[in-house]
N, C-alpha and C positions, 0 to 999 in steps of 0.2 A: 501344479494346482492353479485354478483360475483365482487372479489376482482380485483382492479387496484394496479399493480406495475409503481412505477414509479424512475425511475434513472439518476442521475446527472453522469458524466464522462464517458458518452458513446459515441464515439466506444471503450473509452480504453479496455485495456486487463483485468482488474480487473472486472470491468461493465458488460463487457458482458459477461465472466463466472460468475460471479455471476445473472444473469438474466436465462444463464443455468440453473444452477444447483437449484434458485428457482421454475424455471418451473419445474424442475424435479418432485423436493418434492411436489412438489402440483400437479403433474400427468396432466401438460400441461393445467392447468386452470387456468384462468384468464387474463387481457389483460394487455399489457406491453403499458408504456410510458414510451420515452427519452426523454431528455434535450440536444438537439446536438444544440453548433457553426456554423451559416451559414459554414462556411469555412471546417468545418468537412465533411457536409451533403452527400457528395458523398461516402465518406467512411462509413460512419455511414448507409446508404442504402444498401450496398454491404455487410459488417456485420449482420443487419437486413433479409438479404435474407439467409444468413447463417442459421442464429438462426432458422428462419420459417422452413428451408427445413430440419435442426435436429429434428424439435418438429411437422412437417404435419401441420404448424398454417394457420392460415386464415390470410388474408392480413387485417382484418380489425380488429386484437387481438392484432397487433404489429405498435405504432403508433409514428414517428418522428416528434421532434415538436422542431422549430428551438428556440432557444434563449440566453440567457446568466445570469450566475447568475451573473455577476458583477452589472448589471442594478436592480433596480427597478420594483417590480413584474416579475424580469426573464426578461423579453424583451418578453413576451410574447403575442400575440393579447385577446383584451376582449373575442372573442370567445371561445377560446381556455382553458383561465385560468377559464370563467365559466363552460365547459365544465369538467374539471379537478377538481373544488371543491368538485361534486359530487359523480365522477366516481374514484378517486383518496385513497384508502385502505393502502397501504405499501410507504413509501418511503425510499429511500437509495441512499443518497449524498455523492458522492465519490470525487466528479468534487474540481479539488486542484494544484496548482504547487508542485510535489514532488522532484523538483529540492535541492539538497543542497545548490550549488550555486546558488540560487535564488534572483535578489537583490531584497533592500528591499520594493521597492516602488511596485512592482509587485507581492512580497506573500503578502502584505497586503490587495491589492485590489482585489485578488484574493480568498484568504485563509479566511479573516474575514471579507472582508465586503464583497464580494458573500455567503457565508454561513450569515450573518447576513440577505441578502435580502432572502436567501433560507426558513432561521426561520421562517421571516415576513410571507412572503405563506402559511408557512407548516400551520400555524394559523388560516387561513380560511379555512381550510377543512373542508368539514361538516362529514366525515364518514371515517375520518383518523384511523386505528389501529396500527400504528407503525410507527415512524419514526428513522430512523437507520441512523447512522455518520461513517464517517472513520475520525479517527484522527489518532493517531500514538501513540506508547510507549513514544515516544523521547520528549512527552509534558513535561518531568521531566527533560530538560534541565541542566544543568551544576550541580543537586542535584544526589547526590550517593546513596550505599547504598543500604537496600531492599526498594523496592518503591512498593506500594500499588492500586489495581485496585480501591477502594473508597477515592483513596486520588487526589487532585487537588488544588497542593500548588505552587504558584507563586516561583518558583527558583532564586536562586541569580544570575541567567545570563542561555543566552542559547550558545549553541556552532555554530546555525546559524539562518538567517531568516525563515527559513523552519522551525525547530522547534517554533519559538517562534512566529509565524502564525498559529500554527496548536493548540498551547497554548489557544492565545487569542481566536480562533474560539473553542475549545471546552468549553472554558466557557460558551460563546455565547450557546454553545447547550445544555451546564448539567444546565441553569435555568431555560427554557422550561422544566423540570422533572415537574415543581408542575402541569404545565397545559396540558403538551401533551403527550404522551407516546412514551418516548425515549431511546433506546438502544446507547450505545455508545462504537467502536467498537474501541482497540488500537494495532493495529499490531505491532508484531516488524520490524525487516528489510526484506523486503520479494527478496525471490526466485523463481526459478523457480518450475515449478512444477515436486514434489518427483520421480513420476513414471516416467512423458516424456521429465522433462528438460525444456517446455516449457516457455519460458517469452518472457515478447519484446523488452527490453531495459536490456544492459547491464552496469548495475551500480549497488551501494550496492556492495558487494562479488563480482563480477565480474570482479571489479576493481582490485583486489588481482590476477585475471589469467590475465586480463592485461600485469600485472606489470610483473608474473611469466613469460608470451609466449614471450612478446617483448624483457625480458632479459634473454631468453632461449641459447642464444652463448655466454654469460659468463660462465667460466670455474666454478664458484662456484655463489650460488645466498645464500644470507645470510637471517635471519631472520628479521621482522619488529614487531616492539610495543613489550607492556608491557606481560610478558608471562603468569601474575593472570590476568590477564583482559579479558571477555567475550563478546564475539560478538552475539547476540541473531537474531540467521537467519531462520527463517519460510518459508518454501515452500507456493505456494500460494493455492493451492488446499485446505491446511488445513483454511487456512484463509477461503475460498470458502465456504467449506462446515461447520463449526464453523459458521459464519453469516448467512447464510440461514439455520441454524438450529434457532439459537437462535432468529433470528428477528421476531418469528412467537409461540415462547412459551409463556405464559404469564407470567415464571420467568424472562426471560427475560429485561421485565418491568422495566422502572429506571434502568437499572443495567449500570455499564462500566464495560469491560472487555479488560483485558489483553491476545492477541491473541498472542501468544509469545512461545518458547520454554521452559519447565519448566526443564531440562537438556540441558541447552548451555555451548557450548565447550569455551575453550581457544581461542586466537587469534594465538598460538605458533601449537597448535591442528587442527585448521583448514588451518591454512596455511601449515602444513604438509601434510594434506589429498588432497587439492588442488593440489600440488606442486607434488606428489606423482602421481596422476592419469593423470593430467595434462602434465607431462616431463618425469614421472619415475625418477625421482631424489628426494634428502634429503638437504632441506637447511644446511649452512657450516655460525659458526659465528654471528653476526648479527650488523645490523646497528641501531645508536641510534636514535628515532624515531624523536628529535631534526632537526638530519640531512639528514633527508628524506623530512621534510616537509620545509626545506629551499630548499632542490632543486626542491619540487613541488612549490616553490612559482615563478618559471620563467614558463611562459606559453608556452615554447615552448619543456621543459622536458614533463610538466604535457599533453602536447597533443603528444608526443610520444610514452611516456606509456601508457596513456590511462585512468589517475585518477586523479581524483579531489583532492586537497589538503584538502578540507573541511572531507572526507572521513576519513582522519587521526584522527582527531580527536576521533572516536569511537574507537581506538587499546589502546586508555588510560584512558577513559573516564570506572570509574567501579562502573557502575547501577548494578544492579539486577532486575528482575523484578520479581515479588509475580502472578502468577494468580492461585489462587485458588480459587475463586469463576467462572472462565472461566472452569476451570476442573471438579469441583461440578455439575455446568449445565449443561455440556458435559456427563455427568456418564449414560450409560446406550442409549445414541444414538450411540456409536459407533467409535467417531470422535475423534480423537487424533492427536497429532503432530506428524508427520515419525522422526524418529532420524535423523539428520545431514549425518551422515554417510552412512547412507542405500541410502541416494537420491546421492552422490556423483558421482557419475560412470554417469548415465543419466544426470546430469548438465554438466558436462565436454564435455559426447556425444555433448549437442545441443550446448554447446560454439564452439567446434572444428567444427561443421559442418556450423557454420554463422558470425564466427569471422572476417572474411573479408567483408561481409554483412553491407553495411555504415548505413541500418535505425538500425543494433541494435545497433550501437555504441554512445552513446552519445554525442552531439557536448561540448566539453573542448575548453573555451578561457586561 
């Protein structure tokens, strides 16, 4: 039967390259379904026209279908989700508040129980071959150490709602393994993309040229956080292409993986290389990271600079992450992580050319 994709968090930026770059691999076969928010629909149609006019598609292979996972069967009409049971092959739920400062009443209703009415659905498909997750690395919450892509251990605490949302909802989807066939995908913090720079929201790392551009008329700009500590930054391309590989092998099968960099830098490292391409200058000194996150804690520093105080937390926090079953099934397609290093020059490019630009800036209360 010709395969139905179908994807949650579209028009975001993840969603629909990744809707790319599966049509790619499968040579513009098959039909796409989204899951778009009334409130999106005008956007998500102007993206959708995009896509068609990359791939020559027929209007009737790419198909917008309003609803919402926070609801019950999606929000979707009986037509619709009958039509869906049948025709429905691949899916990949993306659809998440990836806010840090997320509060908590809204990652919940979002993160776990939208993903738990996603489960419900996915369960009635009659001719499902995959069903793919985005969760996150950061489900390892406030535990250290090497952490493991087969491990999924309740932590002694997380460092925000966003993590411990993305927690509960991946459990929710590694008990579906005995009955459906589930890939489960855990990014680390992602960037833009290696080659062009491109994202759409500045946060993550971003936050770091923030902080460096706005206090670029100090005579000296010193260092921040612990300098053993590792920030684990994945361009998104590699994520892109890592997913639409593997959600379509049959290793794939039950597996979670870690989509991560397996050579992540320092925090002392990458903020030199930022800082560097970014002003042409060498931090001098440094600040104790104590006293950075006290003065992020008034809301009117933390929207000058342009960073989240929750973001600190990661300059101290020393995970590791293991992906070596992600590398093993990657062997022989091709697909690897770009070094940190090599993407720098083109991130700074598309910072400097849209940092005035208010949709890529995050709104900071």
């Amino acid at each position: 039967m010709e395969r139905g994709y179908f994807f949650t968090g579209f028009p975001g930026f993840i969603s629909n390259q990744l809707i790319r770059e599966v049509l790619r691999r499968n040579s513009g076969k098959g039909k796409v379904f989204v899951l778009v928010l009334p409130s999106m629909a005008e956007k998500a149609k102007a993206e959708k026209k995009a896509i068609m006019d990359d791939f020559s598609m027929e209007g009737t292979r790419f198909e917008i279908i309003e609803g919402d996972i926070t609801v019950p069967g999606l929000a979707m009409s009986r037509e619709k989700a009958d039509m869906l049971r049948e025709s429905v092959t691949h899916i990949f739920h993306l659809a998440a508040i990836y806010d840090l400062a997320v509060p908590k009443e809204i990652a919940f209703r979002v993160n776990v129980n939208g993903t738990r009415n996603v489960n419900e659905w996915v369960k009635s498909l009659e001719n499902l071959q995959r069903y793919t997750y985005f969760s996150t690395a950061y489900v390892a919450g406030k535990r250290e150490g090497m952490l493991y892509e087969d491990e999924l251990i309740n932590p002694p605490g997380f460092k925000n709602f966003y993590e411990e949302t993305k927690y509960e909802a991946e459990v929710l989807v590694d008990s579906l393994k005995a009955e459906v066939p589930v890939t489960i995908i855990r990014p680390g913090i992602v960037k833009g993309h290696s080659r062009t720079g491109e994202t759409i929201k500045f946060d993550g790392p971003y936050f770091i040229m923030n902080f460096i551009d706005r206090l670029n008329f100090m005579p000296f700009l010193p260092r921040l956080g612990n300098v053993e500590t590792v920030v684990n930054l994945v361009p998104v391309d590699y994520i892109i292409e890592a997913t639409a590989y593997l959600a379509f092998e049959d290793k794939g099968e039950g597996k979670t993986y870690h989509l991560t960099d397996p050579k992540p830098y320092k925090v002392s490292e990458l903020y030199e290389m930022m800082m560097s391409e970014l002003i042409q200058r060498q931090p001098k000194g440094s600040v104790p990271l104590a006293l950075a996150k006290a003065g992020l804690s008034m809301g009117a520093v933390r929207r000058y600079l342009g960073v989240e105080k929750e973001a600190l937390d990661y300059f101290t926090w020393k995970g590791y992450f293991d992906s070596s079953h992600a590398q093993d099934d990657l062997k022989g397609s091709g697909i690897q992580c770009p070094d940190f290093k090599d993407g720098i020059s083109a991130m700074v490019s598309f910072y400097k050319e849209n940092k005035h630009k208010p949709q890529y800036q995050i709104k900071i209360l």
